[in-house]
N, C-alpha and C positions, 0 to 999 in steps of 0.2 A: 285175405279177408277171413274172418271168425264169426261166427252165431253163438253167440251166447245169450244166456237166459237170465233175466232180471226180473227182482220182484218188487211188481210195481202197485202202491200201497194205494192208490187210487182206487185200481181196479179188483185190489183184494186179491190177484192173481202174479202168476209170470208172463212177462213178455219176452221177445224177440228181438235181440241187438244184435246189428250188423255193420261189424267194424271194422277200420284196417289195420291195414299190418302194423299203426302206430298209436292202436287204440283209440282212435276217435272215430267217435259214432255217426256212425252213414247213413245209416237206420233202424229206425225203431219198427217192430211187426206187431201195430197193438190196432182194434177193431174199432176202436174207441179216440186213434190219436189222426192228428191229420197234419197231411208231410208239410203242404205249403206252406202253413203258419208255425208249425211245429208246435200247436196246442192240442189239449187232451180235449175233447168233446164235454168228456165228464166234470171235468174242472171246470171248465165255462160253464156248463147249467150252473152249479154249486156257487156261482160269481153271482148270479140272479138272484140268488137267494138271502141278500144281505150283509149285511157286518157281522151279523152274528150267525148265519148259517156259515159263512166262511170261516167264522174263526173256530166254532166247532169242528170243521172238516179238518183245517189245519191240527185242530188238537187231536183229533183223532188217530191220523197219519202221522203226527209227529211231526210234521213240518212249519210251524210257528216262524222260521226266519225266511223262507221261501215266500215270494212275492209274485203274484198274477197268475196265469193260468198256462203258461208252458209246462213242457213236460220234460224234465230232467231226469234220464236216466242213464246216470254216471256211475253208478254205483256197481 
């Protein structure tokens, strides 16, 4: 297993990936994400906020082809 660090544009910060030996993520170490649904906390407010408060976050982040409020951190 590896901890590596990802920067995750939600949060404007890095987070904590814990992976295996075959690089797939086992988990993520973010204060803001939650394991059992495997959503960002943050991204779901920002889901409340409309069509167009989403589409702003999306444009902000860069993520325009990404869809719902998981958190994706493969990178």
């Amino acid at each position: 297993m590896a901890i590596t660090s990802t920067r995750c544009h939600v949060l404007g910060a890095s987070v904590a990936r814990l992976t295996d030996l075959e690089g797939n993520v086992e988990r993520v170490i973010c204060p803001h994400y939650e394991e059992s649904s495997r959503t960002c906390r943050l991204r779901a407010q920002a889901v409340s906020g409309g069509p167009l408060g989403q589409l702003l976050e999306r444009v902000a982040e860069d993520t325009l082809a990404d869809a719902g409020i998981r958190c994706e951190l493969v990178a």
